[in-house]
C-alpha positions in Angstrom: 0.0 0.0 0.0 1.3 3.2 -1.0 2.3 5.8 2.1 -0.2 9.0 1.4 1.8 11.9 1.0 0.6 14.9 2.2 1.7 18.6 1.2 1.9 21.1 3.6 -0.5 23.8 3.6 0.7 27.1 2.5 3.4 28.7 4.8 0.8 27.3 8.4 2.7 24.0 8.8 3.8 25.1 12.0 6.6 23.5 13.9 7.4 25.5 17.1 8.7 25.6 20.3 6.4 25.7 23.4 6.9 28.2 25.7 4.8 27.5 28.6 2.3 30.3 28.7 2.6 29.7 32.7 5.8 31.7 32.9 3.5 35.0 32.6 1.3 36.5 34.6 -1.9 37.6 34.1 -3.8 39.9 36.3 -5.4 37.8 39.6 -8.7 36.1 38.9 -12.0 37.2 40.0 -12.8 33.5 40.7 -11.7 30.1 40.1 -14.0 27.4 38.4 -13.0 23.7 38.2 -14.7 21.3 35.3 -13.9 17.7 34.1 -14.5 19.2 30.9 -14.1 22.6 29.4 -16.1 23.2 26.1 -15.2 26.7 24.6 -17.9 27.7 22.4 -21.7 27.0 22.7 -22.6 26.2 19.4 -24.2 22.5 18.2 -21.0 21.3 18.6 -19.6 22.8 22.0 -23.4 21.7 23.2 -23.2 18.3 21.9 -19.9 17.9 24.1 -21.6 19.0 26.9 -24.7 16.9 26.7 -23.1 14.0 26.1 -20.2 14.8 29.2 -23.8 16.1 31.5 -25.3 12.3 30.8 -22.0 10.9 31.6 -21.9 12.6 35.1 -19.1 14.5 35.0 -18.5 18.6 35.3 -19.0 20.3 32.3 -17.9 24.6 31.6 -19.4 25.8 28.7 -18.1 29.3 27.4 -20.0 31.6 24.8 -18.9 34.6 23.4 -22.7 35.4 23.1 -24.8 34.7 25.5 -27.1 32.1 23.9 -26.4 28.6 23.1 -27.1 27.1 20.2 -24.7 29.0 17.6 -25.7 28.0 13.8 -29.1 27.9 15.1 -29.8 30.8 17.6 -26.7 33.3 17.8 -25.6 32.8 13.9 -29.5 33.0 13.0 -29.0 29.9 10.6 -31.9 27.7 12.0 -32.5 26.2 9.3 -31.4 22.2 9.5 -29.2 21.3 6.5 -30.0 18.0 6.3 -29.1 15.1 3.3 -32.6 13.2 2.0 -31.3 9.6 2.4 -30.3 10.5 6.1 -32.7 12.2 7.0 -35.2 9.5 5.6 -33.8 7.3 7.9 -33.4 9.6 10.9 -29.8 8.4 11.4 -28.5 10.9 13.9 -26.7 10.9 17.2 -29.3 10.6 19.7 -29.2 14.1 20.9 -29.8 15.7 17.6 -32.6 13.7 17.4 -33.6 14.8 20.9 -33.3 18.3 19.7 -35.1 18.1 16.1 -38.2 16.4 18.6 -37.8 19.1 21.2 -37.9 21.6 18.0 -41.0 19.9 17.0 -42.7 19.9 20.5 -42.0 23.4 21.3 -44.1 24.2 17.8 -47.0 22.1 18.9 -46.0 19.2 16.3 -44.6 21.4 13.8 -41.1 20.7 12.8 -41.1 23.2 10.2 -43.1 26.5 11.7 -42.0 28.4 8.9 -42.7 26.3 6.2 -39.3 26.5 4.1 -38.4 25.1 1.4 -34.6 24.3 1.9 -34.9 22.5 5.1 -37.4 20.2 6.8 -37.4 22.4 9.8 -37.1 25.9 9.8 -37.6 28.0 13.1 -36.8 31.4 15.1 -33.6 31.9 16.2 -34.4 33.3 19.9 -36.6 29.9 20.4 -33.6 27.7 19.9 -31.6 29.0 22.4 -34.5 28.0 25.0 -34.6 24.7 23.5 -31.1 23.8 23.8 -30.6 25.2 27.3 -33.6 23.3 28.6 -32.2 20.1 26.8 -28.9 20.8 28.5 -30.3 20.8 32.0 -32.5 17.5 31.2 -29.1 15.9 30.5 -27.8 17.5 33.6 -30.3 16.0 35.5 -30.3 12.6 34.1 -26.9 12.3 34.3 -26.2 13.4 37.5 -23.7 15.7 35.8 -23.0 19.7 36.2 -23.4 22.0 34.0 -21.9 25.5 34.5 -22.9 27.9 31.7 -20.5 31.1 31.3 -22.5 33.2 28.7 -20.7 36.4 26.9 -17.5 35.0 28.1 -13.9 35.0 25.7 -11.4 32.7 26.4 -8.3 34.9 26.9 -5.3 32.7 27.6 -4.4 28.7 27.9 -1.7 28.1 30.7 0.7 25.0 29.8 2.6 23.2 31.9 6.5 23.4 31.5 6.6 21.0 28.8 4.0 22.7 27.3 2.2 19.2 26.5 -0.6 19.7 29.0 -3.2 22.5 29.4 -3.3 23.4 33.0 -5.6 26.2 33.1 -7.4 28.6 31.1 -7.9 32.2 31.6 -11.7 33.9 30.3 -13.2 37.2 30.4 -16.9 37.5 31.4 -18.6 40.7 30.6 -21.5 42.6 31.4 -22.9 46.1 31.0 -21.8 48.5 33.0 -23.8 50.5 35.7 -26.3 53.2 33.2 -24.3 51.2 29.8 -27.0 50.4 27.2 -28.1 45.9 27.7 -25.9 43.5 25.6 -26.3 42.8 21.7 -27.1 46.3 21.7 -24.2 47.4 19.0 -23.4 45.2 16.7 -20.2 42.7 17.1 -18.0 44.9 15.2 -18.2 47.7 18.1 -18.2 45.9 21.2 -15.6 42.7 20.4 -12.4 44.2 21.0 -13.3 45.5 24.3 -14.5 41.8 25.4 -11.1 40.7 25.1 -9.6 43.6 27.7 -9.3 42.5 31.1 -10.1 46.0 32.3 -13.8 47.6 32.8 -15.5 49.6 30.3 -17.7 52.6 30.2 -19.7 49.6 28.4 -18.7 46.3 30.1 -18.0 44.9 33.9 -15.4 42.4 33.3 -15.1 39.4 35.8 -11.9 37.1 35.2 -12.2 33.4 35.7 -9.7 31.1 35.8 -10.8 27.2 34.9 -9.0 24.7 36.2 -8.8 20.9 36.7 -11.7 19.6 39.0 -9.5 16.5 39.9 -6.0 15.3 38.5 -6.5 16.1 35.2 -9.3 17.4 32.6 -10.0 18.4 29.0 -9.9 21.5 26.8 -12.4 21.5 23.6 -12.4 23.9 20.8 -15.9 24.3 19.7 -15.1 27.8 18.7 -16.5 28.7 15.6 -13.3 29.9 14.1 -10.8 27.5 15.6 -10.0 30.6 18.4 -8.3 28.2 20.5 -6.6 26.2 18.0 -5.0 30.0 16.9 -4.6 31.0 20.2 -2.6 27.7 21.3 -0.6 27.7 18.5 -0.9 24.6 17.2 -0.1 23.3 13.8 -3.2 23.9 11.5 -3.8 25.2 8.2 -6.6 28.2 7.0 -8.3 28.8 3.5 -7.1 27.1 0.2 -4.5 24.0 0.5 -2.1 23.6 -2.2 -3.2 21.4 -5.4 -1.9 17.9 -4.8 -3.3 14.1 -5.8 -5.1 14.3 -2.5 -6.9 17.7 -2.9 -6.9 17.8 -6.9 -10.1 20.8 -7.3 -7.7 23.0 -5.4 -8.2 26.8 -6.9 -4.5 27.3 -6.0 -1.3 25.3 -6.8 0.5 26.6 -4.1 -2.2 27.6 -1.9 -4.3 31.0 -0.5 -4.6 31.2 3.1 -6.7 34.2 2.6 -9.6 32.5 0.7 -11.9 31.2 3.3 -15.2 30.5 2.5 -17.6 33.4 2.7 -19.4 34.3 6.4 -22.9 36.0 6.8 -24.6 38.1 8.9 -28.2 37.2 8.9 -31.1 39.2 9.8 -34.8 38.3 10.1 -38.2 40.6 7.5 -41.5 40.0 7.8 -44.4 40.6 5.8 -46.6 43.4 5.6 -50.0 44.2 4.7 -49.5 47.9 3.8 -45.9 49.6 2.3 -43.2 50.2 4.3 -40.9 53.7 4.6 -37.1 52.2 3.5 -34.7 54.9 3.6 -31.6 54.2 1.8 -28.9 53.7 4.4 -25.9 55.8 3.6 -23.4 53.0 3.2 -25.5 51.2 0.4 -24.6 52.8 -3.2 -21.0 51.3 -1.9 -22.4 47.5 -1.6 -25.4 48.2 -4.1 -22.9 46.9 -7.0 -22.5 43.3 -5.8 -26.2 41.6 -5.0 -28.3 39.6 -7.1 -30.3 36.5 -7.6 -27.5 35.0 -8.7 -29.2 32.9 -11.2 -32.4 33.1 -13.6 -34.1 29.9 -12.0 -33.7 31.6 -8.5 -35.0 35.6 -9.3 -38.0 35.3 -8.0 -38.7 37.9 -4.6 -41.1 34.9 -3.1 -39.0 32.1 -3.9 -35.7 34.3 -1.8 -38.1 34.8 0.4 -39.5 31.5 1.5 -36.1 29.5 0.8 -35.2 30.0 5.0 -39.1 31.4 6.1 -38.9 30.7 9.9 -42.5 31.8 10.9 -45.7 31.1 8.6 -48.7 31.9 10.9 -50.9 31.6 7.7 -50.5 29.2 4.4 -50.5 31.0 1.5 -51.5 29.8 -1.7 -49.1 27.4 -3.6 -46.7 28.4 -6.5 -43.6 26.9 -8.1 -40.7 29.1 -9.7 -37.8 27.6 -11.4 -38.3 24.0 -10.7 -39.3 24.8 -6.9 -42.5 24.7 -5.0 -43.5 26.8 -2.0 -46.0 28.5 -0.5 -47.0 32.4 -1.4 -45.9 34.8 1.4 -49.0 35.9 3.7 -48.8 38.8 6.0 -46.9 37.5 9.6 -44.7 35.5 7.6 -41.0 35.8 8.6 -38.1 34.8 6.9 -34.5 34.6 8.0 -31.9 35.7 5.4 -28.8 34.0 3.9 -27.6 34.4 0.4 -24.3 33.8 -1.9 -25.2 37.2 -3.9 -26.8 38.8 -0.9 -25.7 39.0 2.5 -22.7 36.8 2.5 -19.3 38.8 2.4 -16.9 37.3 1.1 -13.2 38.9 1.2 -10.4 37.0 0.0 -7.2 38.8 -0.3 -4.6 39.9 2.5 -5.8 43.5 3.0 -9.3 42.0 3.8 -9.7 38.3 5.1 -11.7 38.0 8.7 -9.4 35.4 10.3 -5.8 36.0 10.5 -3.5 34.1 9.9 -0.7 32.9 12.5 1.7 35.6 10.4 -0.9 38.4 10.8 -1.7 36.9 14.6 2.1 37.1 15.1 2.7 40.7 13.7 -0.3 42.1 15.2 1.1 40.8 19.0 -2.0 38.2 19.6 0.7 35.4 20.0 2.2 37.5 22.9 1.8 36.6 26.5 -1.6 38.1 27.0 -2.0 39.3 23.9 -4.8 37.3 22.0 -8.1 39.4 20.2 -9.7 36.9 19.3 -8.2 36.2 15.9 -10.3 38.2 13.9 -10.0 41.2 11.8 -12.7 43.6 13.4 -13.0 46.0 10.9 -14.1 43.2 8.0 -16.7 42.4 10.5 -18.3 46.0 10.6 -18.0 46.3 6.7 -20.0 42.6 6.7 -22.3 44.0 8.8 -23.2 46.8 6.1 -23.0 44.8 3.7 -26.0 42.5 5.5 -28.0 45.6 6.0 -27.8 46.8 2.1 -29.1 43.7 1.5 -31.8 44.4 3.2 -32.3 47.3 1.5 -31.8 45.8 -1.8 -34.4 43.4 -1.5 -37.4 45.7 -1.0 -36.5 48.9 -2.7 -33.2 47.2 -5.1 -33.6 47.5 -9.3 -30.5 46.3 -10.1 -29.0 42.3 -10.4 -25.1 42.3 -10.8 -25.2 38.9 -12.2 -28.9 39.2 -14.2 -28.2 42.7 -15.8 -31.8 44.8 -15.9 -35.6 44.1 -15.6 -35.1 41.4 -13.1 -35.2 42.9 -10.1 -38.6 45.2 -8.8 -39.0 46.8 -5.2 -41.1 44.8 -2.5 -42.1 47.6 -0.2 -44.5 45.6 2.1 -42.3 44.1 4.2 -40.0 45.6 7.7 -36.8 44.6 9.4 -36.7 42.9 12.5 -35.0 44.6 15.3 -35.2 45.1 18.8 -33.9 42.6 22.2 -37.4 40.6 21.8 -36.6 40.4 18.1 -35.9 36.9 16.4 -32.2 37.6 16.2 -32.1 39.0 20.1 -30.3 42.3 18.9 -31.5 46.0 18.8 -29.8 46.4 15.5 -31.4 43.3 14.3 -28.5 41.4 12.9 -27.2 38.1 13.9 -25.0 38.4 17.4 -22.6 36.8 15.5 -22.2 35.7 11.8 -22.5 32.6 10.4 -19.2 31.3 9.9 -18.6 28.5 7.2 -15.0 27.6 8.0 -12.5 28.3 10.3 -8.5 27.3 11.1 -8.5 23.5 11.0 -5.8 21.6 13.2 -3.6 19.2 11.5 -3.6 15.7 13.3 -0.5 13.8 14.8 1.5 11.8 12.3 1.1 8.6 11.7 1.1 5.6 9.1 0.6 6.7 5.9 0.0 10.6 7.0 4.0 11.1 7.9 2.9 15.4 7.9 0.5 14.8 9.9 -3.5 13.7 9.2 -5.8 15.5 7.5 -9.0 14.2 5.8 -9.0 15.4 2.5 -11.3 16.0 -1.4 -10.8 12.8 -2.5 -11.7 10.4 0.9 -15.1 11.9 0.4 -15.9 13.3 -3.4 -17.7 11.7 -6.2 -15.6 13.6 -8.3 -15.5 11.9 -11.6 -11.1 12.4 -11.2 -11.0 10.6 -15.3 -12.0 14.2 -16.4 -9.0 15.5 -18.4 -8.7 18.6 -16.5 -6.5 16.9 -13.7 -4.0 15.1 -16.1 -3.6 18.7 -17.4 -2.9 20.4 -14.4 -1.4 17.6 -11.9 2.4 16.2 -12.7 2.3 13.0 -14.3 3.4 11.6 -11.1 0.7 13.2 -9.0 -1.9 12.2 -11.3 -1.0 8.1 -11.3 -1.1 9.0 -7.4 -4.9 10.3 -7.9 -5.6 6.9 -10.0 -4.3 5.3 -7.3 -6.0 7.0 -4.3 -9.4 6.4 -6.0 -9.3 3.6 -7.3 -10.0 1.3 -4.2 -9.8 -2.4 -4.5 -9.1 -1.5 -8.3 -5.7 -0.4 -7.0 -3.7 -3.2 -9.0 -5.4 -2.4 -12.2 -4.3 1.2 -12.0 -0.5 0.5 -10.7 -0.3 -2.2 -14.0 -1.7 1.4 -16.2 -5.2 0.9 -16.3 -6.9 3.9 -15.7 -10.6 5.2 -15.5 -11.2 4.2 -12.3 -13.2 6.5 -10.2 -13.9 5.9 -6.0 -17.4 4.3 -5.7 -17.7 5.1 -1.6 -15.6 7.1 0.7 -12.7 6.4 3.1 -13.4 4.2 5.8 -11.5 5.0 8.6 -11.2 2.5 11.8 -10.9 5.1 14.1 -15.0 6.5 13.2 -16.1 8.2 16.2 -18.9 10.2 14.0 -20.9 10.6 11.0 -21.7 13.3 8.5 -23.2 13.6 5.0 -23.4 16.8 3.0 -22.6 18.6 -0.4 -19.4 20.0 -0.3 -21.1 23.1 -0.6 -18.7 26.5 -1.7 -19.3 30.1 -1.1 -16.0 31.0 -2.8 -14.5 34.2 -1.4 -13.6 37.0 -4.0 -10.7 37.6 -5.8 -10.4 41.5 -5.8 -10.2 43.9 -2.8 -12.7 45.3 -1.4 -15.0 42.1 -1.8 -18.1 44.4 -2.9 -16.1 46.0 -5.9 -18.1 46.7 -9.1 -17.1 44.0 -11.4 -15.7 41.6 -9.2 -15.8 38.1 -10.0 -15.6 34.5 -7.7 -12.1 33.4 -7.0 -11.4 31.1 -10.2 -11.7 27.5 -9.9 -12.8 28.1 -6.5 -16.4 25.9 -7.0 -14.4 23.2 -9.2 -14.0 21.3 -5.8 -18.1 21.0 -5.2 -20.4 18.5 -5.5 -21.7 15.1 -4.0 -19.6 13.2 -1.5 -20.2 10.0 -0.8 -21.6 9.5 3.5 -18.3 10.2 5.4 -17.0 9.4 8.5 -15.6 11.8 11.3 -12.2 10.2 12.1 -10.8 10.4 16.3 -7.5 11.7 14.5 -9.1 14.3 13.3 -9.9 15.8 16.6 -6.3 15.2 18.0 -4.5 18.2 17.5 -0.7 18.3 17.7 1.7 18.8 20.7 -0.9 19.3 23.5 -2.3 15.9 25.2 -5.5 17.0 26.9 -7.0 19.3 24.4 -9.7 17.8 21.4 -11.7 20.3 18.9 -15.1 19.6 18.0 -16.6 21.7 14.8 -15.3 22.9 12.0 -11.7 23.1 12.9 -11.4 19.5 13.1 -8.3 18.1 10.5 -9.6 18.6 7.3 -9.0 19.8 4.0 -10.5 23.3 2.8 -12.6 21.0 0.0 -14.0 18.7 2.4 -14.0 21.2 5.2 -16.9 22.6 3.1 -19.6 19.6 3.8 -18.0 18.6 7.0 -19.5 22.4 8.3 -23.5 22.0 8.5 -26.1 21.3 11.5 -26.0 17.1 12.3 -22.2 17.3 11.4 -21.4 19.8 14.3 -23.5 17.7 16.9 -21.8 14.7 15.8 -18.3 16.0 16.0 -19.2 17.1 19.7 -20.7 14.2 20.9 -17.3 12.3 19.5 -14.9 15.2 21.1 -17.2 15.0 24.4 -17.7 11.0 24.7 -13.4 10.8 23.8 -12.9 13.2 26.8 -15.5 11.0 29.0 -13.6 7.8 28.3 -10.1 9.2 28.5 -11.0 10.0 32.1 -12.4 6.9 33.4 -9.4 4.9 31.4 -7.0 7.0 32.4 -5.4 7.6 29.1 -4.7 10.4 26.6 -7.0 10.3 23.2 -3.6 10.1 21.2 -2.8 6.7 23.0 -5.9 5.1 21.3 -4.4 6.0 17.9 -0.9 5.9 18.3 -0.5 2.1 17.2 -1.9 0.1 14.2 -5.5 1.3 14.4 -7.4 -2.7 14.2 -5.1 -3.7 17.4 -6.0 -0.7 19.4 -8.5 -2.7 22.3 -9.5 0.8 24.4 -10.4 2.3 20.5 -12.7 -0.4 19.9 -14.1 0.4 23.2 -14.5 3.8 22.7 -16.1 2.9 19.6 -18.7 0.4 20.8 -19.6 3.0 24.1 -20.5 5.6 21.0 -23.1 3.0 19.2 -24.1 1.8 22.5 -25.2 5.2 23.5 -27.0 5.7 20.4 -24.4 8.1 18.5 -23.7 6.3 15.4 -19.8 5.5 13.8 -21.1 4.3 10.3 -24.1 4.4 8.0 -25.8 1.5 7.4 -24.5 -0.7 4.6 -21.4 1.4 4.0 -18.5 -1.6 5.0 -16.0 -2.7 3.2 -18.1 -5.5 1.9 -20.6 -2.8 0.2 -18.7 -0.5 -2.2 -21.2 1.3 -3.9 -22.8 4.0 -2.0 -24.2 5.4 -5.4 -28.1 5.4 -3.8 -26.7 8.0 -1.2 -28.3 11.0 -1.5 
């Protein structure tokens, strides 16, 4: 079998020197909080680690940088499940995102999807998912005998290493809250208020209390469930961000060297509802700047309703049925409210160096967040404010717009009857109506720990998951001869022989299967390219080229324990989308189920490392079918109702073709 060789990603293969953040002091903490397990982030994923650590017993910290659980769904204002037919037919999901899609359908009297959408089986309202995920939190809780300590608008400031720098020993947050006669939370948008969340000192707008997590016995673990890999960045460990090089493993790349500034697009998403009379839209003042870049995007989708009814999460009233471009939905009716969240809308989409939202480690190190003390949270704050525009002329756009970038004229009327929903008790929970924090697609993904056949480290990457049909000329034009017989190779599966003798025309018929599954996930590999000029909204501007070459259908994949095992540091997993992947299949291993699973394999790993005693590296370090304790690990995930593999997807069974 031929060794996979991995290239590194462009200039983030890290290999460093730990100096134990330990040696400097940060200011005294406010109190001290001890945990078996600390989850940073309280998105699907961060809360599938905690309910799953909560049934188990144990003590679980949960850290937000909002203060509502539920990320995608409540804080990102995504709540709308993306979902694959075939698995969803089935209903083969981790038990607690089944728990949740029930509680979702309880809470609604029945009613899975309360806004009748068309992209989703359930669409709901943002503010209601957060209630639904704390109270299945404390159910857990309860059952389990566990504890759960919540720590809501809380940033995670510093991670204390021992002096080998191999173990996290503690970890420093910031918890903030409005000052005495300051205006309530998620009353300025992100943009204004994150860099002061990240200062230990009080505000004119924030109270800060500083908390220092620690061990509850003699050891404990750390999980990134951040939604840009903040701890991943902030540890600095290896991991790579935005387009890998093109290689035989990841041969759709749009770069042949790489583009760590090309991450996918993130959006800030606002709820409108429906009117029976006009509404007064003035223009904002920022909008002839952003007016250049939305659109339908395609003639089969520039239809006002159609837009509008794709993510509805509130239909009080059916309205009549209609069907534009191929798709059937139901007529607005006054009430309705629909969430927004569009390639050629409200996604921004920067792409270049002057621009991109999450540094990377050369930016982090120039700007002093690798410093003692020094970490921001990663992000560039002023391309979230210009987002934020952006989301609000899109707004704009849709009810007074005439102009289509993509469509030209004459496609695109004004659709005055409908408002923007603002306010605290608004859908999104924010007086400026916007998402408290933006939907992020992807973020800094680790890579894993060497091993056999992954001598760089692990990664799963485009071809363990595409249906890519790899015989299309394109990639013996652009791949080395040597690197394409390596792509012939790679897919060709039990074909292998045929291909090393010169056969070719062999295409993979079902993913990798990896004997370290500890999760499952099925989704397009879904792009929202970032742009390829600077500012992203520029007139003209096109996609970064050969950007959506890399989407399509996968085959069902697996979530690998490798994957969460980052480099260097023993007692630390990540759950999400910085798990070790490639920036190909990093775009279907990002959506609802996938995050939940991904968390309940981060949180069950930290559970059984405890009891056994063990690091999570030690079940992987050896050949994977003579590891006893993985096995284990395995069989306590299907035993607890958290799946490892689809049904009929072995060995024995390669083709998945009816997948879908």
């Amino acid at each position: 079998m031929m060794l996979r060789r991995f290239l590194p990603i462009f200039s983030l293969f890290l290999t460093i020197t730990n100096v134990p953040t330990s040696a400097f002091a940060s200011p005294p903490p406010d109190e001290t909080v001890t945990c078996d397990i600390f989850v940073a982030g309280g998105g699907l994923a961060g809360a599938a680690s905690a309910y799953e650590g909560l049934l188990a017993g144990k003590t679980v910290c949960v850290t937000e940088l909002t203060d509502w659980l539920g990320g995608q769904i409540s804080s990102q204002g995504t709540s709308a499940l993306d979902e694959r037919s075939t698995q969803r037919q089935l209903l083969y999901y981790p038990r607690g995102y089944l728990e949740l899609r029930n509680r979702i359908q309880k809470f609604y009297d029945g009613d899975l999807n309360p806004g009748d959408c068309w992209v989703s089986a359930s669409c709901f309202i943002p503010a209601d998912a957060h209630q639904i995920l704390t109270e299945q939190l404390l159910a857990a809780e309860k059952e389990g005998n566990g504890t759960l300590k919540w720590f809501p608008s809380t940033v995670v400031k510093a991670l204390n290493r021992n002096a080998t720098g191999n173990i996290i020993t503690s970890v420093t947050a910031i918890q903030h809250q409005p000052a005495t006669g300051a205006p309530p939370l998620n009353t300025n948008p992100l943009s204004e208020t994150i860099e002061d969340w990240y200062r230990y000192e009080d505000s004119d707008r924030f109270e800060k209390t500083i908390i220092r997590f620690i061990a509850k016995a003699s050891n404990w673990y750390v999980i990134d469930a951040t939604e840009t890999g903040e701890l991943v960045g902030l540890s600095d460990v290896p991991y790579g961000l935005g387009i890998d090089p093109r290689s035989y493993l990841e041969p759709s790349s749009a770069s042949e060297t790489g583009d760590p500034y090309c991450t996918q697009g993130f959006t800030y998403t606002f709820a409108m509802e429906a009117t029976e009379t006009p509404q007064f839209h003035p223009e904002p003042p920022f909008y002839e700047k952003y007016e250049p870049y939305y659109s339908y995007e395609l003639e089969r989708l520039a239809s006002f309703d159609l837009v509008f009814t794709y993510r509805r999460i509130w239909s009080p009233e059916a309205g009549e049925r209609d069907r534009f471009g191929g798709i059937g939905f139901t007529v607005p009716t006054v009430g309705d409210i629909s969430m927004q969240n569009w390639t050629w809308g409200n996604d921004y989409r920067p792409g270049t160096e002057k621009d991109n939202l999450i540094y990377t480690r050369e930016q982090l190190e120039a700007n002093g967040q690798l410093a003692p003390d020094g970490w921001q949270g990663g992000l560039r704050v002023e391309t979230l404010g210009y987002g934020e525009e952006h989301a609000l002329g899109f707004f704009h756009w849709l009810v007074a717009g005439t102009t289509d970038s993509q469509l030209g004229e004459g496609v695109k009327e004004p659709h005055p009857n409908y408002k923007f929903l603002s306010g605290l008790d608004s859908p999104m929970g924010t007086e400026h109506g916007l998402s408290k924090y933006p939907y992020m697609r992807e973020g800094r993904r680790i890579i894993g720990r060497s091993g056999y056949g992954y001598p760089d480290g692990f990664t799963v990457s485009e071809v363990d998951i595409s249906r890519k049909d790899y015989t299309d000329p394109y990639y013996q034009e652009v791949l080395s001869e040597e690197a394409y017989q390596n792509l012939q190779q790679e897919v060709a599966g039990r074909d292998t022989f045929d291909v090393i003798m010169g056969e070719t025309g062999k295409n993979r018929t079902r993913s990798r299967i990896y004997p370290d599954s500890v999760g499952i996930a099925h989704y397009a590999i879904d792009f929202h390219p970032c742009m390829t000029e600077h500012p992203p909204e520029k007139p003209g501007n096109t996609e970064k080229e050969g950007e959506r070459r890399g989407a399509g259908l996968p085959y069902p994949f697996q979530i690998p324990l490798r994957a969460l095992i980052p480099q260097e540091i023993d007692n630390f997993l990540i759950a999400g989308k910085s798990i070790a992947t490639s920036h190909i299949a990093a775009a279907a291993y990002r959506v609802h189920s996938f995050e939940w699973s991904s968390g309940v394999a981060a949180g069950t790993t930290a559970v059984f490392a405890l009891d056994n005693d063990l690091f999570p590296y030690q079940l992987v370090d050896e050949q994977l079918i003579k590891e006893k304790q993985l096995q284990e690990l395995r069989q306590l995930l299907e035993a607890n109702g958290n799946p490892t593999t689809f049904p009929n997807t072995s060995i024995f069974n390669n083709d998945w073709q009816d997948w879908r």
